[in-house]
C-alpha positions in Angstrom: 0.0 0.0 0.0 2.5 2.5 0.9 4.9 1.7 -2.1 2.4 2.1 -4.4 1.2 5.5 -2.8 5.1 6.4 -2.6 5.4 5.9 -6.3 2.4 8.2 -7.3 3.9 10.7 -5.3 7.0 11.1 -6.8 5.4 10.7 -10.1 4.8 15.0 -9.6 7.8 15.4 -9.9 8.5 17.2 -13.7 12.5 16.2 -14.6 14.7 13.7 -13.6 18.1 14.6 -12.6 21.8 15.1 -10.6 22.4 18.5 -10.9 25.9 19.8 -13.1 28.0 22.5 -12.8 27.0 25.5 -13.5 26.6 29.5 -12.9 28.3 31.7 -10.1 30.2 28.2 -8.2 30.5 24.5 -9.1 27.9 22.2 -7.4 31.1 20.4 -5.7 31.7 23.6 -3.9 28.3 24.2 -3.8 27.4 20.9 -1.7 27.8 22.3 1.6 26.6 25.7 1.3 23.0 26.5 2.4 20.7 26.4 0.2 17.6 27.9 1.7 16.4 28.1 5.3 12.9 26.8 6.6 12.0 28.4 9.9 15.2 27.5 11.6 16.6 24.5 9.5 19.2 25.7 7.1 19.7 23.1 4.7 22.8 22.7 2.1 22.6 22.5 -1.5 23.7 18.8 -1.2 20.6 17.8 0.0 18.9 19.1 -2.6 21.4 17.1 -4.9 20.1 14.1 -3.2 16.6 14.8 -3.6 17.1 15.3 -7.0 19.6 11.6 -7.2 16.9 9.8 -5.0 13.5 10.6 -7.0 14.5 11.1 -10.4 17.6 9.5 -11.4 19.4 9.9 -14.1 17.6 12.0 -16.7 19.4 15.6 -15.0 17.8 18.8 -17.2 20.6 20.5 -18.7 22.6 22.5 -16.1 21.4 25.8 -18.4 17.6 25.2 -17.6 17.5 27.8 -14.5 13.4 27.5 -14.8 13.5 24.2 -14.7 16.2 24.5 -11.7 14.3 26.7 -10.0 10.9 25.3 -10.4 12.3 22.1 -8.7 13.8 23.9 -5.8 10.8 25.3 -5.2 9.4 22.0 -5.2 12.0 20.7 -2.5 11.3 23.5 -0.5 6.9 22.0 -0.6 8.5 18.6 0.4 10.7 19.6 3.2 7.3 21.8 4.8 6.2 18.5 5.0 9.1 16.8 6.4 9.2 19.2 9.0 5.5 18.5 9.7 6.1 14.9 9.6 8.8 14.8 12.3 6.3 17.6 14.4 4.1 14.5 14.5 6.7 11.8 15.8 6.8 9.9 12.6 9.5 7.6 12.0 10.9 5.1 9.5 13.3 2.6 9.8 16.5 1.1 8.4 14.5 -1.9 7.2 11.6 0.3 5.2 14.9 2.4 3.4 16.5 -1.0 2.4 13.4 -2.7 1.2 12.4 0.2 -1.0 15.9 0.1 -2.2 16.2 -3.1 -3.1 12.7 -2.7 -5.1 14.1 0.2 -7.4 16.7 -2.8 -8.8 16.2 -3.5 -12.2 16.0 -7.9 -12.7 18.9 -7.5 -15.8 21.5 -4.8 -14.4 24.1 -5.1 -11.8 22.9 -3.1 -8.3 24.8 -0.3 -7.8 25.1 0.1 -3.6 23.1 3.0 -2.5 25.5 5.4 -1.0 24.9 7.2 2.3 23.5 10.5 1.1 20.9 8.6 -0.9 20.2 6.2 1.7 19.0 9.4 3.8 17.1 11.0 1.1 15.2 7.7 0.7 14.7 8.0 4.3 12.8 11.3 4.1 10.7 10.2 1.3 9.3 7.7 2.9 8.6 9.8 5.7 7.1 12.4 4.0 4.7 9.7 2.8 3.8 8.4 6.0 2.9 11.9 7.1 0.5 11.8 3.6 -0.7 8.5 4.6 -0.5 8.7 8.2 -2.0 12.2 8.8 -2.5 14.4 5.9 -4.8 12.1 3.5 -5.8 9.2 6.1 -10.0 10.5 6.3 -10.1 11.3 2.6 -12.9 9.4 1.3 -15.0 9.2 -1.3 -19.2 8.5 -1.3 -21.4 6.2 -3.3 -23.2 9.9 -3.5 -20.1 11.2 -5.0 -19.6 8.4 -7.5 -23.1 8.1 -8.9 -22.8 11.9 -9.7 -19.8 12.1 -11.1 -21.1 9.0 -13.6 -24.3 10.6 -14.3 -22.1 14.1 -15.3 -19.9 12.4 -17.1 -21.6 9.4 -19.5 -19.3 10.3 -22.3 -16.2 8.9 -20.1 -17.6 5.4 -20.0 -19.2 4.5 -23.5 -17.4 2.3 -25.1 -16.3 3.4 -28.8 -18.1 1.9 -31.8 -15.3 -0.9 -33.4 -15.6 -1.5 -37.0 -14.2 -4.3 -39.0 -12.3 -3.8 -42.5 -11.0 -5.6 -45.0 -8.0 -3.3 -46.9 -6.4 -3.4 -49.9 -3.3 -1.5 -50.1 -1.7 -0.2 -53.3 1.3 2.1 -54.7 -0.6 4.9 -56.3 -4.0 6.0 -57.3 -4.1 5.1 -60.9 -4.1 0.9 -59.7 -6.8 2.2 -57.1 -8.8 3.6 -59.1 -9.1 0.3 -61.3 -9.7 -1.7 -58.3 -12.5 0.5 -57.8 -14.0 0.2 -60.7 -13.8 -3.7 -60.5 -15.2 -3.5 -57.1 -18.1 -2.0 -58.2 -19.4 -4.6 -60.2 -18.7 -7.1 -58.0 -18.0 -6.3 -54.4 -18.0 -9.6 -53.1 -14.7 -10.2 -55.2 -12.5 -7.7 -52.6 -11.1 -10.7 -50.6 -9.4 -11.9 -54.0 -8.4 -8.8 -55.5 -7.0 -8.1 -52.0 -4.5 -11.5 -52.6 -3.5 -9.9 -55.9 -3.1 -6.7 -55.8 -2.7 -5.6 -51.6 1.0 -4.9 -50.3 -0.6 -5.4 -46.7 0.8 -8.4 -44.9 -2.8 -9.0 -44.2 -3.8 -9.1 -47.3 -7.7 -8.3 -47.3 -8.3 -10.2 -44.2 -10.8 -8.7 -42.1 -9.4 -6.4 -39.2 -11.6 -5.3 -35.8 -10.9 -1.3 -35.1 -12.1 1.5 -32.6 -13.3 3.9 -35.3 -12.5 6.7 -33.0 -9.1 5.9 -33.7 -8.6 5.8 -37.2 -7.6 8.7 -39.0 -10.0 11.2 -39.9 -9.9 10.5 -43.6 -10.7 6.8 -43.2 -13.2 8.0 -40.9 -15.0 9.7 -43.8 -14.7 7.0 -46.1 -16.0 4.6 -44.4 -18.9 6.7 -42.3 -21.9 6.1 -44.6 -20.3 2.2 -45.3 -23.0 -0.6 -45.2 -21.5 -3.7 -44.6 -20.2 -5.5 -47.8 -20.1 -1.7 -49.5 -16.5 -0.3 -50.6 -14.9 2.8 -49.7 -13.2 5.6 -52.2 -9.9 5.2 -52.7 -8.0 6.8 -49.4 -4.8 8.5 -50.1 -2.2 7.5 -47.0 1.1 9.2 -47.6 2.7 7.9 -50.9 -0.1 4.8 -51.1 -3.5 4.4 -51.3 -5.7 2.7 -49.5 -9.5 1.3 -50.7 -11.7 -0.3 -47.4 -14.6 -2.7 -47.6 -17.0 -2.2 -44.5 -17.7 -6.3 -43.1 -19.4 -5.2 -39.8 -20.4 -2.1 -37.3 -20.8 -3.0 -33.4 -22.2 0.1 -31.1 -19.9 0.1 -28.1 -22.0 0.0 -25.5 -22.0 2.5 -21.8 -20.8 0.8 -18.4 -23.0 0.5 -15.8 -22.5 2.4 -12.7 -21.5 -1.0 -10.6 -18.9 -1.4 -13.8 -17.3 2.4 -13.5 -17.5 2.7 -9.9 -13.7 1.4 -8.5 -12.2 3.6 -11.7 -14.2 7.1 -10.3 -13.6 6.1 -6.8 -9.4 6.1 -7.6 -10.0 9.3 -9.9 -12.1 10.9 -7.6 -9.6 10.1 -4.4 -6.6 11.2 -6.6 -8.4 14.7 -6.9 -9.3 14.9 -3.5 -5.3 13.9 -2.3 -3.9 16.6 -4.8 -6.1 19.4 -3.5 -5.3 18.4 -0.2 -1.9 18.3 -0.6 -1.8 21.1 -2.6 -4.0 23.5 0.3 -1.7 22.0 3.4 1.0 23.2 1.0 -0.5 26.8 0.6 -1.1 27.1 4.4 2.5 25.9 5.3 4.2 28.2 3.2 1.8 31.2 4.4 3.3 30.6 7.9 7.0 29.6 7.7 10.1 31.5 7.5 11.3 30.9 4.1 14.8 32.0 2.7 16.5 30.6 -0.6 20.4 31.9 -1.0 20.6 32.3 -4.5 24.5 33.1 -4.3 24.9 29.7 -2.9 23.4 28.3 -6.0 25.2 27.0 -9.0 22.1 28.5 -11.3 20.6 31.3 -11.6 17.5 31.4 -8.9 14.0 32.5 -10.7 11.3 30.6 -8.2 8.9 31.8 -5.7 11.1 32.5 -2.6 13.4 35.4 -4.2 13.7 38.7 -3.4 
């Protein structure tokens, strides 16, 4: 439960990264200088490093992006509101939770790399920020049968089922040879699945194919829209071939029931609910701390909330 609630949390996160060199000093210089101060914890630009390392590995933004930068210091600073929060309410996690959530970011085919300690102790604050979510922050958020039904009956597009068609194809080179299949076809429809076999470059070769129409491209969509089944379709340009499409059946998707749609706008509905939780704690935390980012200690260029 919690791993699976630890991953959607990180999933806000926007880049992936260990921060380069960059700007006024190097980031190994940079390590130990403080970063920003919340209420009376200064922290050092290491840490931030760290959270970076820990939650998004390897894909770092380019050490240029200061926005980017920026926007994810910002995002520490949210994070370590919480943290503070978390250890104001005696929260704890221990060596075994940090090495079991470890071991569970191994990939099956690569060598494990040994978490070092810095990492280790980011991991460790993770985890404890969501146990504060869990724990405190999100642990009455519910969601009502009341809820549910209304959302279903507001929403009936979201759970009808698209309308599949199935096609038989016949693919050609250009629209001269398309043309004359055409015309063949119109005398005789009923001889596509053989003029398919000699003439289609499609693997398939005629064979009939089941679609969701609402994803075929909007010019097959037109050329197949007034189809009845066993009628053939214009020839379809596609790039530098042309396609012609015989229409073998239509089934109407059909709308889930509220029993079948429920679980899915329970989780939707809860995810709402947790962000604007999160996202109102946040707003009220930052409202009431002593906040101070040291852009001089930074290795970019500082353009978030908490300057000036």
């Amino acid at each position: 439960m919690k791993s699976a609630g630890l991953e959607r949390w990180f999933a806000v996160l926007l880049v992936a990264g260990t921060v380069l060199a960059s700007g006024p000093i190097g980031c190994r210089a940079a390590r130990g200088r403080v970063a920003v101060r919340i209420n009376e914890e200064e922290i050092p630009y290491g840490e931030f490093e760290e959270y970076l390392r820990s939650n998004l590995g390897q894909e770092t933004p380019p050490a240029k992006e200061a926005e980017v930068r920026s926007r994810l210091l910002d995002q520490f600073i949210g994070e370590r509101l919480l943290l503070q929060r978390a250890r104001e309410e005696k929260l704890s996690v221990g060596d075994a939770e940090v090495e079991s959530y470890l071991a569970g970011l191994g990939s099956p085919i690569s060598k494990p790399v040994a978490p070092d300690d810095g990492l280790k102790e980011q991991v460790r604050r993770n985890l404890l920020i969501q146990e504060y979510k869990d724990k405190v922050l999100l642990k009455d958020l519910k969601v009502s049968p009341a809820e549910i039904e209304d959302y279903f009956r507001a929403h009936p597009e979201e759970f009808q089922e698209s309308r599949v068609v199935v096609l038989r194809q016949i693919l050609m080179e250009n629209s001269e040879d398309a043309k004359q299949v055409e015309a063949e076809l119109k005398q005789d429809a009923n001889r596509f699945p053989q003029l398919a076999q000699q003439n289609s470059l499609s693997p398939d070769k005629g064979q009939p194919r089941t679609v969701d129409e609402a994803e075929l491209p909007d010019p097959v969509k037109e050329a197949i829209r007034s189809l009845a089944p066993g009628q053939v379709s214009v020839p379809v340009e596609d790039g530098d071939k042309v396609r012609v499409f015989q229409m073998v059946e239509r089934r109407e998707g059909k709308s889930q029931s509220l029993e079948e749609a429920g679980r899915r706008i329970e989780v939707l509905l809860l995810q709402r609910k947790a962000e604007e939780m999160l996202q109102r704690t946040l707003d009220a935390l930052r409202k009431t701390a002593a906040i101070r980012v040291f852009p001089e200690n930074l290795p970019f260029p500082y353009r978030g909330d908490y300057g000036g």
